[in-house]
C-alpha positions as CSV (number, residue, x, y, z in Angstrom):
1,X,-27.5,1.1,17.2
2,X,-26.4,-2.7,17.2
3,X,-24.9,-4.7,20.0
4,X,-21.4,-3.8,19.0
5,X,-21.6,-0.5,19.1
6,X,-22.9,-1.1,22.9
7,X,-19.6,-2.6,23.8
8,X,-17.5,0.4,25.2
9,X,-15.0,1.3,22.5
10,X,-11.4,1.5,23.3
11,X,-7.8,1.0,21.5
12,X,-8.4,-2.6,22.2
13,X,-11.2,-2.8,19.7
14,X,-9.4,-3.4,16.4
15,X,-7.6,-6.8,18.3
16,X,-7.9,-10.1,16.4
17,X,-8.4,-13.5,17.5
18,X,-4.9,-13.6,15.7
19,X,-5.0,-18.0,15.2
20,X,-8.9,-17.8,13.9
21,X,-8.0,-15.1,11.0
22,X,-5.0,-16.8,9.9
23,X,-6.5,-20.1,9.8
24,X,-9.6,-18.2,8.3
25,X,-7.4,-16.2,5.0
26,X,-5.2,-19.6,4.6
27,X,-8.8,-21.5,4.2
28,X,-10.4,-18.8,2.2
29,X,-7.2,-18.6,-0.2
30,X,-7.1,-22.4,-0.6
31,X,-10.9,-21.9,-1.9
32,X,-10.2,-19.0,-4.0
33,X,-6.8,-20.3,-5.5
34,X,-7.3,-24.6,-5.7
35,X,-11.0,-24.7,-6.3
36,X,-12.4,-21.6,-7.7
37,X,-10.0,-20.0,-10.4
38,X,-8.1,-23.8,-10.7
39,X,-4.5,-22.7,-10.4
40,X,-1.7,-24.7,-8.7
41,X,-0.1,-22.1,-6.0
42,X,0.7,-18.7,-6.0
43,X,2.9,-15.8,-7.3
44,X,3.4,-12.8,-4.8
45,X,5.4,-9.4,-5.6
46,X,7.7,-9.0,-2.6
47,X,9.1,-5.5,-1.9
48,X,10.1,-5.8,2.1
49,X,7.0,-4.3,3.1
50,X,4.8,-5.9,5.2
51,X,2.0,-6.2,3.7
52,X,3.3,-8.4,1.1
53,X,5.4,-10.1,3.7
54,X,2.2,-11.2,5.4
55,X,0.6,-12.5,2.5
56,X,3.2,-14.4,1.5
57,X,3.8,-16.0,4.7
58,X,0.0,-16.7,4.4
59,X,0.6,-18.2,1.0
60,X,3.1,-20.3,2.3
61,X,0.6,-21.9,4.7
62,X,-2.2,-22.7,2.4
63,X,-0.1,-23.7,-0.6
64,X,3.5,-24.9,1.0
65,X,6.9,-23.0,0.1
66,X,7.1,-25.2,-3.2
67,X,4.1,-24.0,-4.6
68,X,5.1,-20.4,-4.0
69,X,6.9,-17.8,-5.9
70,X,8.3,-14.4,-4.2
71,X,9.1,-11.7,-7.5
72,X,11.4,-8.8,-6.7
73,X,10.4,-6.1,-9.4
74,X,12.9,-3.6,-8.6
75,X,14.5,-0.6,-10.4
76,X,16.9,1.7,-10.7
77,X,15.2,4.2,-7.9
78,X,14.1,1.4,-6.2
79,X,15.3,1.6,-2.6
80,X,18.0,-1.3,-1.8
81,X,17.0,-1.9,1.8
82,X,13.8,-3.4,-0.1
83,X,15.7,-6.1,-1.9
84,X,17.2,-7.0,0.4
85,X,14.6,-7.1,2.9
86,X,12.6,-9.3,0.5
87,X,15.6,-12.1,0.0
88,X,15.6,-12.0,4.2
89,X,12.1,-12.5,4.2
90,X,12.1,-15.6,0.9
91,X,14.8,-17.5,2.9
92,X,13.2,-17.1,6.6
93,X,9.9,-19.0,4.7
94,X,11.9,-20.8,2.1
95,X,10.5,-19.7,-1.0
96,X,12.2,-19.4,-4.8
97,X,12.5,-15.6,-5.8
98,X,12.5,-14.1,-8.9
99,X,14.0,-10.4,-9.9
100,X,13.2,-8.6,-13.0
101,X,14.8,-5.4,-13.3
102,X,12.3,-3.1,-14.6
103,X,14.7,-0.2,-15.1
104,X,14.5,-0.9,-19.0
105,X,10.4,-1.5,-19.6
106,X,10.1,2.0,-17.4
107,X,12.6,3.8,-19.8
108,X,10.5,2.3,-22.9
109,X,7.3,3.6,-21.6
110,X,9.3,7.1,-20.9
111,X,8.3,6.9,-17.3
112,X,11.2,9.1,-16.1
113,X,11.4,11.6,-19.0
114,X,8.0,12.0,-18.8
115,X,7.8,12.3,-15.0
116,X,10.8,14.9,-15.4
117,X,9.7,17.2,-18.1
118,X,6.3,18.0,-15.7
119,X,9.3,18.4,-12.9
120,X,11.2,20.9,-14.7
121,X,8.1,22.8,-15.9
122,X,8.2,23.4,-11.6
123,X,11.5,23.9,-11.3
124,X,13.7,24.1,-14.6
125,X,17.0,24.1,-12.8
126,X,15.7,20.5,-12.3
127,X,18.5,17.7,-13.2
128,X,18.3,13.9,-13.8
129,X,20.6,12.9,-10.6
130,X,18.0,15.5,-8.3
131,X,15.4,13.5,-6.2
132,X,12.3,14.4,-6.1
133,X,9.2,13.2,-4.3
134,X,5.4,14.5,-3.3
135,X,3.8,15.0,-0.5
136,X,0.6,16.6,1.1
137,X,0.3,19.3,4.1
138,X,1.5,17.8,7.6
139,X,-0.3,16.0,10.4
140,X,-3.9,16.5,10.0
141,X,-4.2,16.2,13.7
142,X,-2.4,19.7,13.7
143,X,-3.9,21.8,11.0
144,X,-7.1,21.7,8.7
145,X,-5.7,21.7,5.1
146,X,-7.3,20.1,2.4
147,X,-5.4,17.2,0.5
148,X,-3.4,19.6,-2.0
149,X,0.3,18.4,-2.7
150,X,3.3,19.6,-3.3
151,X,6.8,19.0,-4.9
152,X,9.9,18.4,-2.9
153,X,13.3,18.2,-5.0
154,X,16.2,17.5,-3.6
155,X,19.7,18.9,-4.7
156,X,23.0,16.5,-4.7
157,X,24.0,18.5,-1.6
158,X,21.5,18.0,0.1
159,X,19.3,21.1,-0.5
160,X,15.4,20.7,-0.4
161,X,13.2,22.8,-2.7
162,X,9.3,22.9,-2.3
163,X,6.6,24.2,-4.6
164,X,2.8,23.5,-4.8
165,X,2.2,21.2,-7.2
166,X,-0.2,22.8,-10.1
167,X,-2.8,20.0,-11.3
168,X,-1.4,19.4,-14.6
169,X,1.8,18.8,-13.4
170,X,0.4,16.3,-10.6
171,X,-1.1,14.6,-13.0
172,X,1.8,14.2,-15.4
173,X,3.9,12.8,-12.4
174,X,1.5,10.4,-11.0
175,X,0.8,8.8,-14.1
176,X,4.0,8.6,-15.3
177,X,5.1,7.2,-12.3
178,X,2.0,4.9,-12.2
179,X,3.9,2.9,-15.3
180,X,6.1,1.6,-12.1
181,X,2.8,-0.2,-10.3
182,X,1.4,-1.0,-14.2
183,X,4.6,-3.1,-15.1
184,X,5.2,-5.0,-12.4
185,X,1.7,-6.0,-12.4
186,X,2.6,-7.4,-16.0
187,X,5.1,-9.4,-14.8
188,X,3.1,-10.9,-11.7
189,X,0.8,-12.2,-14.6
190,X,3.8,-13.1,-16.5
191,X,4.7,-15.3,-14.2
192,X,1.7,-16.3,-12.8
193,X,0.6,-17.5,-16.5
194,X,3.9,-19.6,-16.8
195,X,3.5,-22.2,-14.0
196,X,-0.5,-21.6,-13.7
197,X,-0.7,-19.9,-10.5
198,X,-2.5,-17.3,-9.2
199,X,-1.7,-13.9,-8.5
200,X,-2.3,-12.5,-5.3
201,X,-3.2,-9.3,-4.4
202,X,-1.3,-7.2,-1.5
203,X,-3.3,-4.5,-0.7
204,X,-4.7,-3.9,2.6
205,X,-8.0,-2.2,4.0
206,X,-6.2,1.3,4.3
207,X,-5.2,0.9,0.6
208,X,-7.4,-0.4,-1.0
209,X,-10.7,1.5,0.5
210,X,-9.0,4.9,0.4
211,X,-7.7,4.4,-2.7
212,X,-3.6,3.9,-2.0
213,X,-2.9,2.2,-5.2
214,X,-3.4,2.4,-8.8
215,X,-5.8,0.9,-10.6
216,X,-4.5,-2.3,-12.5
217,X,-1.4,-1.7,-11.2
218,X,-0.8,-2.9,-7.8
219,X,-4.9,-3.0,-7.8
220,X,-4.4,-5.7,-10.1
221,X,-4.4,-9.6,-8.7
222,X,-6.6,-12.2,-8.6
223,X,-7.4,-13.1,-4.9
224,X,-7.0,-10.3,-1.9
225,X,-6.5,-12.1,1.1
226,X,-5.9,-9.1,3.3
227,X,-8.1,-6.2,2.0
228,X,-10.6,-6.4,4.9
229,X,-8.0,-5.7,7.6
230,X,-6.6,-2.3,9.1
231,X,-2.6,-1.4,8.6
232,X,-2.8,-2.1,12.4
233,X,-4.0,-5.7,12.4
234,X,-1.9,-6.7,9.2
235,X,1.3,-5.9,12.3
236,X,-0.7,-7.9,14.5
237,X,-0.6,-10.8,11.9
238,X,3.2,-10.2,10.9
239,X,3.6,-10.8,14.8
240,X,1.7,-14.1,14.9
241,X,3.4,-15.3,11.7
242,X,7.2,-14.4,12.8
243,X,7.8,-12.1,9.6
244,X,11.4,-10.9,10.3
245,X,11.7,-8.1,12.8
246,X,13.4,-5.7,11.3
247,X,10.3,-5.6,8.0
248,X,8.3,-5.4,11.3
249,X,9.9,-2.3,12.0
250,X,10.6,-0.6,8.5
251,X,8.4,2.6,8.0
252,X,5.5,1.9,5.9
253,X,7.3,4.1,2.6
254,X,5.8,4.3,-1.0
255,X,9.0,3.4,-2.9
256,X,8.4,5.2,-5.7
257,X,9.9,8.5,-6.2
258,X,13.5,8.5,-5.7
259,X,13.4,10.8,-2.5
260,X,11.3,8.4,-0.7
261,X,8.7,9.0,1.3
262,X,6.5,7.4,4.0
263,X,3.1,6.2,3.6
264,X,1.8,9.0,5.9
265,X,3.6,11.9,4.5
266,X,2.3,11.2,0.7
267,X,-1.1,9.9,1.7
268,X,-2.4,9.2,5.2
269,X,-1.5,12.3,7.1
270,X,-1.8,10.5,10.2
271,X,-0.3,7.8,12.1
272,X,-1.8,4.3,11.5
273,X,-3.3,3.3,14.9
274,X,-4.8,6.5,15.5
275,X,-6.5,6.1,11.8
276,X,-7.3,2.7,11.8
277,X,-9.2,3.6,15.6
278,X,-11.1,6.1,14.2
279,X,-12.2,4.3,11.1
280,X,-13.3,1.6,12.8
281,X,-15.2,3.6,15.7
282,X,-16.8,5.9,12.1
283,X,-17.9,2.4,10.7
284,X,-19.3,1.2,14.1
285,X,-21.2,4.1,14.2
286,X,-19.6,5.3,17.6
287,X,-20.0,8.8,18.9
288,X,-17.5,10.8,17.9
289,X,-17.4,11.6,22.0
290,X,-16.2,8.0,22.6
291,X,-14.1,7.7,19.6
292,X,-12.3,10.8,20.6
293,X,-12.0,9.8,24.8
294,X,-10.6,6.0,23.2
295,X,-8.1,8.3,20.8
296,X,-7.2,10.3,23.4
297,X,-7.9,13.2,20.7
298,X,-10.2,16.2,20.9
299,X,-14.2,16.0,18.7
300,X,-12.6,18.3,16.6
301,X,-9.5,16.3,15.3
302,X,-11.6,13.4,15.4
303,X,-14.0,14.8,12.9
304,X,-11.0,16.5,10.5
305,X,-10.2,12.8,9.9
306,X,-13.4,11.5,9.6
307,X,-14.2,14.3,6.8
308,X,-10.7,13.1,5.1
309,X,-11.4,9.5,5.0
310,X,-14.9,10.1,3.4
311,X,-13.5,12.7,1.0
312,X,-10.6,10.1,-0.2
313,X,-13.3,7.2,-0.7
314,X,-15.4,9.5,-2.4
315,X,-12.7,10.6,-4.8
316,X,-10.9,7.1,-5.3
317,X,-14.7,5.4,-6.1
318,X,-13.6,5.1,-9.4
319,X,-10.4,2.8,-8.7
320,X,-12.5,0.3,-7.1
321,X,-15.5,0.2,-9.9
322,X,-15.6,-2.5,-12.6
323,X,-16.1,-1.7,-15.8
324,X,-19.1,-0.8,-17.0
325,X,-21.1,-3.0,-19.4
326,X,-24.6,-3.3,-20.9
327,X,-26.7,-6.1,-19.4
């Protein structure tokens, strides 16, 4: 066991020296950005989340406002709140924003026919102004159920439907709805290309180990300045760096079925500081005695979540490979 895993564990143990990282990503993007790929500042998609709040603001002090650019790829499911979360969030750090509607590259790809047609294979009473959204069994702190998800729809009135969702059908939806993520990583490039900048990545720990994105989609960037930290210390950054309270606030949400859904509902199962402690105390190689006493949890719970985080980073391996070659 090594000297940190000496240390009694607490809640406390996933605090930053919140000065040294920043000053630590701005240096390392400088590197990255200026010196190793050559490129002149930096493009960020902006969506009133805060994870790409926080790397913009980071961008912003290792390039300067002028040498970065916020994109807004909504469309027409998009939720509105994240527009205009994302204009509060350009003019607090005085940034230029671009939007590109992607509403009519979606309908080209047949992202929402496609998604739909798996929908109504589900439920054929299914119409185009329903929502719709999926999501996995509840808290895994309450009940032992594997990761299998389900379909809610959602009637005009108000009415919510819910099926389990067969695997062809899952898959249908996801990657139809992956053409979302895929697109608007064509764009960051787009713009990225025209004024020689970089594209940087959004992604944190959570995400990107576990497998929360989608492969050349949002997986798709050149520099990841925040892929190392927990959901937990990105909020401890966003604090530091005075992102604008009320993204501070938002529920971490997907934004990308029309019924919305949070973070933790479609993927996580859990809230964020109770996974992020337990993570860390797993990597640490902590007893699960002391992670559970620091968690306030029982063994039991502590291991359910424990099994689900290796059994997403098992199952995700695939997102985070690079493609094979022959030496």
């Amino acid at each position: 066991m090594n000297h940190e895993t000496m240390k009694a564990f607490s809640r406390q143990t996933l605090d930053l020296d919140v000065p040294i990282e920043v000053e630590r990503i701005t240096k390392f993007l400088k590197e990255e950005v200026l010196h190793r790929l050559r490129k002149q500042g930096a493009v960020v998609g902006i969506s009133g989340g805060i994870d790409s709040s926080v790397v913009l603001a980071l961008c912003v002090r290792a390039f300067g406002a002028q040498r970065v650019v916020g994109i807004l790829l909504p469309e027409k499911e998009s939720s509105p709140e994240s527009t205009e979360l994302a204009h509060t969030l350009a003019r607090q750090f005085g940034v230029q924003t671009v939007t590109e509607d992607i509403s009519p590259a979606l309908e080209g790809f047949g992202c929402y026919r496609r998604r739909d047609e798996a929908i109504q294979r589900i439920f054929p009473d299914f119409e185009p102004n329903w929502k719709s959204k999926i999501v996995l069994p509840g808290n895994l702190l309450k009940e032992d159920r594997l990761n299998v998800f389900s379909l809610t729809v959602i009637k005009p009135d108000g009415t919510e439907l819910t099926k389990r969702l067969p695997l062809q059908e899952y898959a249908q939806i996801v990657s139809a709805s992956n053409f979302k993520q895929r697109t608007r990583m064509a764009l960051l490039y787009y713009h990225a290309e025209l004024r020689n900048y970089a594209v940087i990545g959004t992604p944190n720990k959570n995400e990107h180990d576990l497998g929360f994105f989608v492969k050349y989609g949002d997986g798709g960037s050149d520099v990841n300045p925040i892929a190392h930290l927990y959901k937990t210390q990105v909020y401890q950054l966003a604090r530091y760096l005075d992102i604008p309270i009320e993204i501070q606030e938002r529920t971490p949400t997907t934004d990308t079925y029309p019924a919305g859904s949070t973070q933790e509902e479609f993927f996580y199962r859990i809230p964020f500081h109770l996974l992020d402690l337990i993570w860390a105390g797993y990597e640490k190689q902590v007893p699960v005695k002391e992670i559970a006493e620091a968690a306030e949890l029982t063994e039991e719970q502590v291991n359910r979540v424990i099994a689900d985080i290796e059994r997403k980073k098992r199952a995700t391996q695939y997102l985070r490979a690079h493609p094979a070659q022959l030496e």
